[in-house]
Backbone as JSON, one array per atom type, in Angstrom:
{
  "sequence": "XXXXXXXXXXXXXXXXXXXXXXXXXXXXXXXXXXXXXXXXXXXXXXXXXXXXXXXXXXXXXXXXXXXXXXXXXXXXXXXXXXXXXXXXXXXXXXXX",
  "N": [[-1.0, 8.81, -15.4], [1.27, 10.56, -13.31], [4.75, 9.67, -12.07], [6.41, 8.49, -8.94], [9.84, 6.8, -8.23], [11.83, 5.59, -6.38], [14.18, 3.61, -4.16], [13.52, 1.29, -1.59], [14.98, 0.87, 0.97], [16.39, 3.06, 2.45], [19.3, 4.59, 2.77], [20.2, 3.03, 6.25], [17.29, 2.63, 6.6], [14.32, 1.04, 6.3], [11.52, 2.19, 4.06], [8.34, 2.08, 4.82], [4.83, 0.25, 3.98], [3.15, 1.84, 5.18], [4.08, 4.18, 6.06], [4.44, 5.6, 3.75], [1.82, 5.86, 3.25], [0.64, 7.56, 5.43], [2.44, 9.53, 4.96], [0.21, 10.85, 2.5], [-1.38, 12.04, 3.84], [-3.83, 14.03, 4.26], [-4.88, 13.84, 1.97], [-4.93, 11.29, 1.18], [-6.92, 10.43, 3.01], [-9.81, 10.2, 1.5], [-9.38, 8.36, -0.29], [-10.11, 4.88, -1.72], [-8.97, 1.61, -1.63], [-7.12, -0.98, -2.96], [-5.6, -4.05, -2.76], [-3.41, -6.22, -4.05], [-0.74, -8.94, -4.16], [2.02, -10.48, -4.88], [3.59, -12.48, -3.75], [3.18, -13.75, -1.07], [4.6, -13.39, 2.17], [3.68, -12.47, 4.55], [1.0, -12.79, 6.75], [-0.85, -11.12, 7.39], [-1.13, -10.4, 4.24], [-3.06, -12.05, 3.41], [-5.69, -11.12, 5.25], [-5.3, -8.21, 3.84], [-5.96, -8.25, 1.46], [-8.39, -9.73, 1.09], [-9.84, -8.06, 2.59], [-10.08, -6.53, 0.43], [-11.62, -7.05, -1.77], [-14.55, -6.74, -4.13], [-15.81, -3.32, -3.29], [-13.51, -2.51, -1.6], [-11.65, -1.01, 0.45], [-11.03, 1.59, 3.08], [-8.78, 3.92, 4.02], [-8.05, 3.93, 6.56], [-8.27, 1.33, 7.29], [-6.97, 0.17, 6.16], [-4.3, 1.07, 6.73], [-4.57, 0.61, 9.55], [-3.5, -2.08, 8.81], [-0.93, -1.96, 7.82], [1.5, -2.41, 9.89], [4.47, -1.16, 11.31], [7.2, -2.63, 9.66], [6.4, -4.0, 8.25], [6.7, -5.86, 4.97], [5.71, -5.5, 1.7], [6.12, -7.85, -1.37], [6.48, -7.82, -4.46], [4.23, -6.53, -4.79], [1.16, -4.55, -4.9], [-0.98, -1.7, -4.24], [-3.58, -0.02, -4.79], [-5.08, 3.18, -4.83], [-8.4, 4.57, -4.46], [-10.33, 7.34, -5.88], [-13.08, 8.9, -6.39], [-13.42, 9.75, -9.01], [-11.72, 7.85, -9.93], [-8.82, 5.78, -10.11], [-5.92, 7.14, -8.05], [-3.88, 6.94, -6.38], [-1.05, 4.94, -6.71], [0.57, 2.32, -4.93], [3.54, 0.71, -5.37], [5.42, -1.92, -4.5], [8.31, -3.82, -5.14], [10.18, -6.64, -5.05], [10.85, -5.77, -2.3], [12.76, -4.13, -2.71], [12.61, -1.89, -4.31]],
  "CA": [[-0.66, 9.11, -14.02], [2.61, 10.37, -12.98], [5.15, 8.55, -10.81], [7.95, 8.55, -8.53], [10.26, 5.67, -7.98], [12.96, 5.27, -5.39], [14.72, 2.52, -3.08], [12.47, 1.2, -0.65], [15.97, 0.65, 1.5], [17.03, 4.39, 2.48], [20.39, 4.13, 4.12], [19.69, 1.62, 7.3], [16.02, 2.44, 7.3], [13.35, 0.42, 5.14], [10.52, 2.5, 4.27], [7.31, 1.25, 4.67], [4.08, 1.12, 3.03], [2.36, 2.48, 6.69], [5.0, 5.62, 6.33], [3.65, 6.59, 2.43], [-0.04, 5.99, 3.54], [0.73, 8.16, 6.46], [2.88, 10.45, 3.98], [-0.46, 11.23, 1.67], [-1.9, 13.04, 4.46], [-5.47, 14.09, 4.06], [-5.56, 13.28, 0.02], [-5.13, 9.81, 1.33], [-7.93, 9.64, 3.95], [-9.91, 9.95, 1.25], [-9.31, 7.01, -0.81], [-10.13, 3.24, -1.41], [-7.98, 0.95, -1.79], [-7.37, -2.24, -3.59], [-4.08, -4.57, -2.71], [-2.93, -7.57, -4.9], [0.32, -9.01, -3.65], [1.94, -12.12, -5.69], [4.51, -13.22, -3.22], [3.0, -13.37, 0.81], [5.35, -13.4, 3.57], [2.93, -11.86, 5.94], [-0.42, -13.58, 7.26], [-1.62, -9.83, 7.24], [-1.69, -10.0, 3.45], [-4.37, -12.06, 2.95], [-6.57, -9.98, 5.18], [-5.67, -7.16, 2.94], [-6.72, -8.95, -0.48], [-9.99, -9.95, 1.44], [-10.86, -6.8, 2.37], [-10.04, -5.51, -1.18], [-12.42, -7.65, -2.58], [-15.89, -5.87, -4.06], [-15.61, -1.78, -3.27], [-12.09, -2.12, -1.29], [-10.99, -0.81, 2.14], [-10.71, 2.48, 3.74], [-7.16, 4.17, 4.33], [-7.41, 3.67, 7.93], [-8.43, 0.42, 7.77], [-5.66, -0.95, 5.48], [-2.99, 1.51, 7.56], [-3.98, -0.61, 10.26], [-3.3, -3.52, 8.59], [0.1, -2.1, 7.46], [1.6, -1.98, 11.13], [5.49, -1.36, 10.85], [7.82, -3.86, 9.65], [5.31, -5.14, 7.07], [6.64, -5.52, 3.17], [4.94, -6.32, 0.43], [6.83, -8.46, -1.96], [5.8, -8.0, -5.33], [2.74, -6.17, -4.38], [0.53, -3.03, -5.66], [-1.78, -1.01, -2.95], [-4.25, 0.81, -5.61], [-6.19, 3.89, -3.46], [-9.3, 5.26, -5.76], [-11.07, 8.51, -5.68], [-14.73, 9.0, -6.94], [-13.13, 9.47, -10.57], [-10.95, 6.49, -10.43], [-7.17, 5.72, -9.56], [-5.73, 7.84, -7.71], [-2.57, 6.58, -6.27], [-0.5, 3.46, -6.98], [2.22, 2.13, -4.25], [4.02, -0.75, -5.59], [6.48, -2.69, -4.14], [8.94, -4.97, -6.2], [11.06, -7.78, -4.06], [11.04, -5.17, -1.41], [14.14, -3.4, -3.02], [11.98, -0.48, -4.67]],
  "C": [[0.85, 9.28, -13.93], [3.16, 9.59, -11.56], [6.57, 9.24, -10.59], [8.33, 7.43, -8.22], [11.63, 6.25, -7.13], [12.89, 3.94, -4.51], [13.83, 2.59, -1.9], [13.51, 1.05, 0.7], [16.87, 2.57, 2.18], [18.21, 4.64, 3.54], [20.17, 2.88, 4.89], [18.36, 1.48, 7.44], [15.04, 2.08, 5.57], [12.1, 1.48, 5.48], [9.39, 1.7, 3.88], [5.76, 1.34, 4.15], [2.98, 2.04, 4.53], [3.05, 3.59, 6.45], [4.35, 5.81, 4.92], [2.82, 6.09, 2.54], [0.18, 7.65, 4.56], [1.06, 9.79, 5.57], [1.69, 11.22, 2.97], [-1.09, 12.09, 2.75], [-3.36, 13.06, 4.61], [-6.02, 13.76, 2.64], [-5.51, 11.63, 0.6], [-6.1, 9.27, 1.98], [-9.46, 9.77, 3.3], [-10.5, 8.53, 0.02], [-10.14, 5.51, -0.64], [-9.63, 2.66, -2.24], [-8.15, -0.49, -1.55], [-6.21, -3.09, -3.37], [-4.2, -5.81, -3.23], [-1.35, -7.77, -4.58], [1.01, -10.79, -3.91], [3.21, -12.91, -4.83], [4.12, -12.76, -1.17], [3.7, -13.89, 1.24], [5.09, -13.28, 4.31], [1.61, -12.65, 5.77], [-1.28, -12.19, 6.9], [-2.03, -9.55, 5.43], [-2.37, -10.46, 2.74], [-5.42, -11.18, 3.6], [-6.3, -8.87, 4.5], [-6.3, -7.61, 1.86], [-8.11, -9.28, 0.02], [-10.59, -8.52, 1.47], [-10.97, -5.75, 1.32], [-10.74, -5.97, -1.81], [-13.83, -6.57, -2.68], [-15.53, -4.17, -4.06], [-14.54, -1.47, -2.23], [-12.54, -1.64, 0.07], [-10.9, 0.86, 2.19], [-9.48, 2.61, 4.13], [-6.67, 3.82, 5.69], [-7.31, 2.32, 8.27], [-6.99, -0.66, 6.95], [-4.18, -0.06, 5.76], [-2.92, 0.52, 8.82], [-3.6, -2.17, 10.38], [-1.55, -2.96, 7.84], [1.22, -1.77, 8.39], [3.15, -1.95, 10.18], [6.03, -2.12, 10.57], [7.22, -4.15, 8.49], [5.86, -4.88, 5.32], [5.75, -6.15, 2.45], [5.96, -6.61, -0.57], [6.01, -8.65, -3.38], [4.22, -7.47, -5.67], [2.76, -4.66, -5.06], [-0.62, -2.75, -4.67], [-2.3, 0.11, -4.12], [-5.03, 2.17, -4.77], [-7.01, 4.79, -4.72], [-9.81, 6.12, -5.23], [-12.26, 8.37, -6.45], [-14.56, 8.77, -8.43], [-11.95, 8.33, -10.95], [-9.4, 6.34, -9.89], [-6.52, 7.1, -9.36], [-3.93, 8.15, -7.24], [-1.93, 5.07, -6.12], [0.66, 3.36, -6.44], [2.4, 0.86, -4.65], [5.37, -1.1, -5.04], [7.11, -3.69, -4.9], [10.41, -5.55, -5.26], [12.09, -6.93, -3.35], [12.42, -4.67, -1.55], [13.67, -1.81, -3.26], [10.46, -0.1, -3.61]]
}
Protein backbone atom coordinates (compact mmCIF):
# COMPACT_ATOMS: atom_id res chain seq x y z
CA UNK A 1 0.00 0.00 0.00
CA UNK A 2 1.22 3.36 -0.73
CA UNK A 3 1.37 6.29 1.70
CA UNK A 4 1.45 9.83 2.41
CA UNK A 5 2.75 11.37 5.55
CA UNK A 6 2.57 14.95 6.68
CA UNK A 7 2.16 17.19 9.98
CA UNK A 8 -1.02 16.75 11.49
CA UNK A 9 -0.35 20.63 12.78
CA UNK A 10 -0.70 22.77 9.40
CA UNK A 11 0.25 26.29 10.29
CA UNK A 12 -2.42 27.26 13.26
CA UNK A 13 -4.86 24.64 12.10
CA UNK A 14 -4.79 20.89 13.42
CA UNK A 15 -6.12 18.60 10.94
CA UNK A 16 -8.41 16.18 11.92
CA UNK A 17 -9.24 12.68 11.43
CA UNK A 18 -13.24 13.93 10.61
CA UNK A 19 -11.50 16.32 7.73
CA UNK A 20 -9.50 13.05 5.93
CA UNK A 21 -12.68 10.83 6.36
CA UNK A 22 -14.56 13.66 4.85
CA UNK A 23 -11.47 14.19 2.37
CA UNK A 24 -11.94 10.37 0.85
CA UNK A 25 -15.13 11.37 -0.54
CA UNK A 26 -17.22 8.63 -2.00
CA UNK A 27 -14.15 5.87 -1.96
CA UNK A 28 -14.59 6.35 1.72
CA UNK A 29 -18.37 5.83 2.10
CA UNK A 30 -17.63 2.71 1.09
CA UNK A 31 -15.45 1.31 3.65
CA UNK A 32 -15.23 -0.42 7.14
CA UNK A 33 -13.37 0.52 9.52
CA UNK A 34 -11.36 -0.76 12.37
CA UNK A 35 -9.72 1.83 15.13
CA UNK A 36 -7.08 0.74 17.77
CA UNK A 37 -5.81 3.70 19.73
CA UNK A 38 -2.96 3.05 22.55
CA UNK A 39 -3.09 6.33 24.34
CA UNK A 40 -7.11 7.67 25.08
CA UNK A 41 -7.68 11.17 25.86
CA UNK A 42 -11.17 11.11 24.55
CA UNK A 43 -14.20 9.08 26.15
CA UNK A 44 -15.25 8.88 22.36
CA UNK A 45 -12.42 6.43 21.82
CA UNK A 46 -13.60 3.69 23.47
CA UNK A 47 -16.88 3.82 21.64
CA UNK A 48 -14.82 3.65 18.56
CA UNK A 49 -12.77 0.37 19.57
CA UNK A 50 -16.27 -1.10 20.59
CA UNK A 51 -17.78 -0.56 17.59
CA UNK A 52 -14.66 -1.91 15.75
CA UNK A 53 -14.96 -5.00 17.35
CA UNK A 54 -16.23 -8.21 14.99
CA UNK A 55 -16.97 -6.70 11.17
CA UNK A 56 -16.17 -2.87 12.21
CA UNK A 57 -18.16 0.36 11.68
CA UNK A 58 -19.45 2.21 8.79
CA UNK A 59 -17.74 5.59 7.59
CA UNK A 60 -20.59 7.55 8.72
CA UNK A 61 -20.88 6.05 11.76
CA UNK A 62 -17.24 6.45 12.95
CA UNK A 63 -17.28 10.25 11.19
CA UNK A 64 -19.80 10.77 13.67
CA UNK A 65 -17.87 9.68 16.27
CA UNK A 66 -14.92 11.82 15.01
CA UNK A 67 -16.74 15.27 15.72
CA UNK A 68 -14.06 18.16 15.45
CA UNK A 69 -11.45 18.68 17.89
CA UNK A 70 -11.02 14.93 18.42
CA UNK A 71 -7.17 13.42 18.20
CA UNK A 72 -6.13 10.27 18.31
CA UNK A 73 -2.92 9.79 20.14
CA UNK A 74 -1.07 7.00 18.97
CA UNK A 75 -3.91 5.63 17.05
CA UNK A 76 -4.62 3.76 13.53
CA UNK A 77 -8.33 4.11 11.83
CA UNK A 78 -8.05 0.93 9.32
CA UNK A 79 -11.18 1.40 6.51
CA UNK A 80 -11.55 -2.11 4.44
CA UNK A 81 -13.01 -2.78 1.11
CA UNK A 82 -14.46 -6.23 0.03
CA UNK A 83 -10.72 -7.20 -0.94
CA UNK A 84 -9.18 -6.05 2.21
CA UNK A 85 -7.33 -2.79 3.50
CA UNK A 86 -7.97 -0.14 1.90
CA UNK A 87 -6.92 2.91 3.71
CA UNK A 88 -4.79 3.42 6.84
CA UNK A 89 -5.00 6.93 8.91
CA UNK A 90 -2.59 6.89 11.66
CA UNK A 91 -1.95 9.28 14.06
CA UNK A 92 1.39 9.41 16.15
CA UNK A 93 1.35 11.80 19.51
CA UNK A 94 -0.87 13.95 17.44
CA UNK A 95 2.22 15.64 15.72
CA UNK A 96 1.83 13.54 12.35
Amino acid sequence: MKGITFRAWQGGHYVTPAELLVRLGSFGLGLTWRVEVDEVVDPRVHEMERRSEGTGMDTLTLLSLTTPFLQLIDGEARGFADDGPAVVLTEVDSSL
